[in-house]
N, C-alpha and C positions, 0 to 999 in steps of 0.2 A: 671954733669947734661947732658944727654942727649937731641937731638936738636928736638925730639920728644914732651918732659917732658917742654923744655924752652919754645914748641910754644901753648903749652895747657894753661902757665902763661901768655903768653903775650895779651892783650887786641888787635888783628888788623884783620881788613876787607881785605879781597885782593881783588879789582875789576881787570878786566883785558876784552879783547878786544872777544865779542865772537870768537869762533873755537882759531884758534891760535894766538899770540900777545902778549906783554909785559903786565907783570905784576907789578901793583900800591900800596903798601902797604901804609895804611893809620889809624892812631888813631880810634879809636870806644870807645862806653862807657863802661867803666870795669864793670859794673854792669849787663850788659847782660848777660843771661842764658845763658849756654852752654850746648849742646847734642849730645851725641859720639852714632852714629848706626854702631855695632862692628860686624865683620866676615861675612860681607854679600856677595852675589854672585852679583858685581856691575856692571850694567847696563849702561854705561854714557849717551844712548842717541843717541850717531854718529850711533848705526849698528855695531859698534865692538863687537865679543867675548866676555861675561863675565869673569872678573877679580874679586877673593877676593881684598877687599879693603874696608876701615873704612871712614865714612863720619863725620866729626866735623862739627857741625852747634853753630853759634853764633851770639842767635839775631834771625832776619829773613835771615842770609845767611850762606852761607856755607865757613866753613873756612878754609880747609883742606880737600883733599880726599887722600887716601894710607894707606900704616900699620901706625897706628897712637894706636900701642896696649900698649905705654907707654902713652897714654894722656891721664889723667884723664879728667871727667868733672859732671858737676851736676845730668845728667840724661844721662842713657848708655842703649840704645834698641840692645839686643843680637839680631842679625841675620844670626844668624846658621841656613844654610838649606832654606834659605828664599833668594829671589831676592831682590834686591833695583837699585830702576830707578827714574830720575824727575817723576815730577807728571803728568800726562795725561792732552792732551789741546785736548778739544770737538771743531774742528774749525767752527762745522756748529748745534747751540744749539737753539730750540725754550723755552729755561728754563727763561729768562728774564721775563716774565711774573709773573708767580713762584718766582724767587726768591727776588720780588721786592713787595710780601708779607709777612705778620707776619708769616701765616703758613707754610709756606715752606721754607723760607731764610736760613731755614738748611740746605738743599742739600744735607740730606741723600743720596738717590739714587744715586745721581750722585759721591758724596764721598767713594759710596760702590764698584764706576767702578774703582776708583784709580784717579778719574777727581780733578784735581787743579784749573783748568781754562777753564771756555768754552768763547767762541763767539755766541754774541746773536744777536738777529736783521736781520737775513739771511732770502734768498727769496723774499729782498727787502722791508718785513713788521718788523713792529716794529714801538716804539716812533722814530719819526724824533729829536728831542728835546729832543738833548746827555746831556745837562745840569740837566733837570726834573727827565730824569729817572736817572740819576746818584744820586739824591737825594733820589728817590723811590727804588734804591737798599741797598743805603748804613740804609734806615732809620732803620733798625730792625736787619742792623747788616748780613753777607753772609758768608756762609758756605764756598765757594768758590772763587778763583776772576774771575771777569768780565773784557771781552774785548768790546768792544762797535761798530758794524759797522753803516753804516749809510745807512737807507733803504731806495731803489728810488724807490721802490712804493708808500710811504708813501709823500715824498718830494712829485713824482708827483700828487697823492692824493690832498694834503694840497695846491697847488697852482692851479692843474686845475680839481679836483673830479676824474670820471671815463670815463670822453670824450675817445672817440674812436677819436682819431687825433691826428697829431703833435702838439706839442706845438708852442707858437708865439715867434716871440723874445724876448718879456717880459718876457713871461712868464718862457723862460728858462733862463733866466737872473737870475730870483729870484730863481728857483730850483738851478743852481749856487751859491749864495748865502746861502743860505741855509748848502748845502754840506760843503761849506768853512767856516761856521759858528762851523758844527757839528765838523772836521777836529781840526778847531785851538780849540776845545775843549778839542781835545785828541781823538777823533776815530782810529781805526786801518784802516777804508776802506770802502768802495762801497759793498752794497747788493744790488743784484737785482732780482726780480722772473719773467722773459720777458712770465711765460708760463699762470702768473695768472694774474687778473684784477686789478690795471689800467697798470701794467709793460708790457701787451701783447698788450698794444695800445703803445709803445713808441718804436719809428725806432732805429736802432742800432747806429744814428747818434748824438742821443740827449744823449743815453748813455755813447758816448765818448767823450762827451762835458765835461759830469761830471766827469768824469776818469781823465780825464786832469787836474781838480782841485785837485783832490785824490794823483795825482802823485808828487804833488807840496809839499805833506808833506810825500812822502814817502809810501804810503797803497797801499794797493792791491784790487783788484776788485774779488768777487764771484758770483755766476751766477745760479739760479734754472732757464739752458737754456730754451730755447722757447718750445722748442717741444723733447719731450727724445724720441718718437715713432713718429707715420705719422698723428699727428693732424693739424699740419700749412707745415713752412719748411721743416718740417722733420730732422731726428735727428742728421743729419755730417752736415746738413747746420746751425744748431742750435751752433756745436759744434765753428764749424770755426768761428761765430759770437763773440763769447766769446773770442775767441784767437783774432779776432782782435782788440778788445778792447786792449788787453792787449799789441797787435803791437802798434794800433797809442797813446796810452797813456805812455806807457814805463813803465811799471807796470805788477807786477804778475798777471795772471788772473787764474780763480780757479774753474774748474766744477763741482761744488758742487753737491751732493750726486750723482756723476757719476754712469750712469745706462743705458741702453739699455731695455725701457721699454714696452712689450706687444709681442706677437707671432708673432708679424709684422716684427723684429724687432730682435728678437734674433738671436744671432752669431755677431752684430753690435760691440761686445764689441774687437775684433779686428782691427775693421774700425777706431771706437776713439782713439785705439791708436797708431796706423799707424797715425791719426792725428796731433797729439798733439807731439809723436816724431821726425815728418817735419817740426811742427811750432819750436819744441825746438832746431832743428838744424841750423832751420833760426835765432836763437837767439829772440826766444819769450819765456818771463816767464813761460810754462803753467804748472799748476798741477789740481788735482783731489782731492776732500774726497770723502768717500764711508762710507757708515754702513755696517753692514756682515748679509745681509737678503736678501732674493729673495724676500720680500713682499715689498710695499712702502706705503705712508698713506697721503690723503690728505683729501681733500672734497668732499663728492658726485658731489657737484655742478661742480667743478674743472675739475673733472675726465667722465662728460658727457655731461655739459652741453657745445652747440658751443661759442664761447668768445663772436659775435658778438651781443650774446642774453644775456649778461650781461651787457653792454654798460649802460652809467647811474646809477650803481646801482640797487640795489635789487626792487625797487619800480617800476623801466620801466622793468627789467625781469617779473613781474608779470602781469604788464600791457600785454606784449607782450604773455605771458602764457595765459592770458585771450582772446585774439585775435585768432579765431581757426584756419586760413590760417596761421598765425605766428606762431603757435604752431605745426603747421603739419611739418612747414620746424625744429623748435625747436628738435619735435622728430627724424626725421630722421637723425639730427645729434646727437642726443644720440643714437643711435643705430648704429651709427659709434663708437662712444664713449666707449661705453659697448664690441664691437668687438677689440679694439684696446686693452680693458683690458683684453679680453681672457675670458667674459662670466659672467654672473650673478654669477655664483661658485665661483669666484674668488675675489668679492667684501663681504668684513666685517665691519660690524658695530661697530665705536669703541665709538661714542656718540652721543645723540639725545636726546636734553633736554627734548622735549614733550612727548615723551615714551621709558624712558629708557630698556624697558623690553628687544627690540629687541639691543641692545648693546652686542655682542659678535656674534650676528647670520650673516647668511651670505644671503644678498641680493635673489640668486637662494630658500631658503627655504622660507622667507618670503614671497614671489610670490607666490610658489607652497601651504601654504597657506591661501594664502587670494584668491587664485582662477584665479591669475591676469600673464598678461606677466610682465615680472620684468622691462620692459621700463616705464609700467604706475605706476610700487610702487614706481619706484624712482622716475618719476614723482610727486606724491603724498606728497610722503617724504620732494623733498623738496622748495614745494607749505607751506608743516608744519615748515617750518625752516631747520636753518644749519644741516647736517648730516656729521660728522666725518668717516670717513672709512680707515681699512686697505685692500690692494689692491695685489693681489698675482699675480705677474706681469712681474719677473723676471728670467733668465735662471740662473743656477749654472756655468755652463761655462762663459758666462759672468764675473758673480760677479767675479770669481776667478782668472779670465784671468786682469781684473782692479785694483783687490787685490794687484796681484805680482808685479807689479809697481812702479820702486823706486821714482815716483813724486807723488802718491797715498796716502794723507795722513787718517787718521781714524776722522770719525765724529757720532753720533747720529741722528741728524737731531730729536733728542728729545723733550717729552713737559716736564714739572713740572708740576704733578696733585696730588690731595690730595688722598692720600693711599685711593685703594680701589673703585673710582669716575669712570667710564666710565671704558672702554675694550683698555684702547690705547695700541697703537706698541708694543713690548717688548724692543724694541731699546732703549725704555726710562730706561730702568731700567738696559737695557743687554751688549750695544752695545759693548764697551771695553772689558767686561768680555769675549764677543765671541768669539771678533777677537783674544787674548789670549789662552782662553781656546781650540775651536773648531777650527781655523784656524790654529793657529802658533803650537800648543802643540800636537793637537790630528792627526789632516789632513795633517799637516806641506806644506799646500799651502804658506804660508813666515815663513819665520823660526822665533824664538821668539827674535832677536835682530833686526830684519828687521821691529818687527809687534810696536814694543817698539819704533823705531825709527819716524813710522808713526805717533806716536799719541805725541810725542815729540819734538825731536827737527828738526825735519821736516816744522809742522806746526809754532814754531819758527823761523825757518829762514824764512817761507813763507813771515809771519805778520811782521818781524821785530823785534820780540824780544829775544834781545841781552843778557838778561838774564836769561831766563828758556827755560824749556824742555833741560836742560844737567847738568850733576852731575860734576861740578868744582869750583875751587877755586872763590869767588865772586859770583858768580850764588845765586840768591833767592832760600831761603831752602822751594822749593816745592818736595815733596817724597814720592813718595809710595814702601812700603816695603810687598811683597806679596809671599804666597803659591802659586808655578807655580801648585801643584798637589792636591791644592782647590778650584783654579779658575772656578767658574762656573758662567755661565748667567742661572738663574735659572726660570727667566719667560719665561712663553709661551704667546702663542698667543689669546687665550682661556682664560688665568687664569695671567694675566703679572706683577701682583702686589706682585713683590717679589724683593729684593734686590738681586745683583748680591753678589757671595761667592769670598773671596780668598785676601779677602786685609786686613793685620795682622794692617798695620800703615799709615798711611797717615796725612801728617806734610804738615799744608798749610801756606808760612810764616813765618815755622821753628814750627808754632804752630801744635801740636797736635789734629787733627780732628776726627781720629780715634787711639786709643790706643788699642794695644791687641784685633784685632778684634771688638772693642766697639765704638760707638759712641762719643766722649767726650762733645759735647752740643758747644763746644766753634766754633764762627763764624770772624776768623781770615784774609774771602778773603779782597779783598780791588778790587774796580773800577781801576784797569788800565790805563794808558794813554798813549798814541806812543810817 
């Protein structure tokens, strides 16, 4: 009998130490399914060259990688001609929402980019309260699994509203608390959005207060910094803010959807990394996610209105919008605002509950018909409510110059919306297929074991986990098995409600989520815990 054919009989898990390390062999139950992905072009994960080699899964982990052409086993996925890699980790997802409902808990979309795992709660928003939502994702069952950060807007939110001020000592006491509450729950880490409302009122001091709790269970801190163009500090003083979080805590710190945003501003994408590789040689954690788009998407409000004019909530903005000497200084800071984005052309409407009509149009046309300067529609807008936008904002030098990066890992910065609903991103439905398809495959700005690496085990070793994002013995059988020459992102910006093309299998779990290109219905993720 060969030692191939004995280890196909044998019932055993092999855990072992991520990257290199001795190996634990250990009893498992004979009864678990076993599945042989045979003759595939294998991906592990590090940035290595593709190797033919067979993956044996058993259970939810992998039991074997190598020629394994003598193992039989229950279920055998031919992978001739096809790539197999871990499964993709979204380190920066707004899907939480989404998938903590009945109608979405599938995670099509995200299943269709090759996504196993995202990170939710980034930009410092989200439930504060790891416990609840952990219940409101698992209740109907997840397509995918969940990592859970812990948002310090929300924290400072729930303890002191949207005060423009330091916090007391109390009351950073309990935001402490809090933090270390969500932690010994199982979070991975510290979100924060310093550039939105209330995280743009909190000093960088009260940030690393709570870092310092984060670091005590190991997490990393991410960061939608203050200012990505010349709205406050400006954009290398925003940068270095993050890195030093991540000095006085001792902790990765992570500039999330890293960008260089508005004409002000472009070519910066040099200056961040000149940064961030002096912080990393003074021995500071620092990395980056990026999406693969020049455009970005947040909120009208976000993107023009001054911070100082949202202070309190939406109720004293209105108040202060109703006050015409406060409203004259209001606008001229959106008219800075509007300049920093590069012009009324350049803003799209991706939602607006009270009149969905104008959803996909661009702010510049809207103006030109209703007769008005686009300062006072978007005024107008959003006196009517929240207004969603995508925002064309970025140089291709840039992105591309961030891309190639090997501390750069791949994110979304995605929502989960019900097929069809509003004009969002295409991020939501593209981002992995791009950075695949158009980056690595077609453009070859990183090559395709560089791009694979980013969205795997990169973001693994960021967060801490010691078991996915890489294709070995012991590792959770998360996998995607894909057409490098189907891979498409097939939404546009216009029309984005399309599943991304080119992922044959994706095994979340060891479970089949997609077979043969098809959906299989089954929702195998599971909540996560560090």
């Amino acid at each position: 009998m060969t030692a191939r054919r004995l280890l196909a009989l044998l019932p055993l898990t092999f855990t072992a130490a991520f990257g290199l390390g001795s190996m634990v062999v250990t009893p498992t139950a004979a009864q678990e399914a076993t599945t042989l992905i045979w003759n595939g072009r294998l991906l592990d994960g590090s940035g290595n060259p593709w190797i033919y080699a067979d993956v044996l899964i058993r259970g939810d982990r992998i039991e074997a990688v190598g020629d394994l052409s003598d193992v039989e086993a229950d279920e055998v996925i031919d992978a001739t001609g096809l790539y197999v890699a871990p499964g993709f980790i979204d380190s920066h997802s707004h899907a939480g929402g989404g998938l903590a409902s009945a109608g979405l808990s599938h995670a099509e979309p995200l299943l269709a980019m090759g996504l196993t795992t995202v990170f939710v709660n980034p930009d410092g928003g989200g439930p504060a309260d790891m416990a609840a939502q952990h219940d409101a994702l698992m209740a109907n069952g997840l397509g995918v699994n969940v990592a859970q950060l812990v948002p310090q807007g929300s924290v400072r939110r729930a303890v002191m509203g949207s005060a423009d001020r330091a916090a007391t000592p109390s009351e950073l006491a309990r935001m402490r608390e809090i933090v270390q509450e969500a932690m010994e729950t199982g979070a991975w880490g510290l979100s924060s959005g310093t550039y939105y409302v209330p995280g743009s009122y909190t000093p960088p001091e009260e940030i690393e207060e709570l870092a310092k709790i984060v670091a005590e269970f190991g997490g990393a801190y991410t960061s939608h910094i203050r200012d990505e163009s010349t709205y406050s500090v400006g954009l290398i003083a925003a940068v270095d803010e993050v890195i030093n979080v991540g000095r006085v805590a001792g902790i990765p710190a992570v500039l999330t959807h890293v960008k260089a945003l508005g004409p002000f501003v472009w070519g910066y994408g040099d200056a961040i990394v000149k940064r961030v590789e002096r912080a990393r040689e003074e021995g500071v954690q620092v990395f980056a996610d990026q999406y693969p788009y020049t455009a970005s998407a947040t909120g009208l409000d976000a993107a023009l209105l001054p911070r100082w004019s949202q202070a309190g909530g939406r109720d004293s903005l209105m108040a202060r919008m109703d006050h015409p000497a406060t409203m004259a200084r209001i606008r001229e800071g959106m008219v800075d605002g509007l300049a920093r984005r590069g012009g009324a052309d350049r803003i799209q409407f991706r939602r607006f509950r009270p009149d969905p009509s104008i959803e996909g149009r661009l702010l510049s046309d809207l103006a030109e018909e209703r007769g008005e300067d686009p300062i006072d529609t978007a005024i107008e807008l959003i006196r009517d409510g929240g207004v969603s936008i995508v925002s064309f904002n970025m140089h291709e030098d840039d992105l591309e110059r961030l891309m190639a990066q090997p501390w750069t890992m791949t994110s979304s910065d995605g929502d989960l919306v019900p097929m069809g609903e509003g004009v969002p991103h295409p991020r939501t439905y593209g981002a992995f297929a791009r950075k695949i398809g158009l980056y690595a495959r077609d453009l070859g700005v990183v090559s395709l074991e560089e791009a694979v690496r980013s969205m795997t085990s990169l973001p693994a070793l960021v967060f801490g986990m010691a078991d996915r994002g890489v294709l070995r013995e012991g590792a959770a059988a998360d996998i995607v098995v894909f057409d490098l020459a189907a891979v498409d992102d097939v939404a546009e910006y216009t029309d984005p409600h399309h599943y991304s093309e080119g992922m044959v299998h994706v095994l979340v779990n060891g479970v089949p989520a997609i077979s043969e290109g098809d959906f299989t219905g089954e929702r195998p993720g599971q909540v996560l815990k560090k």
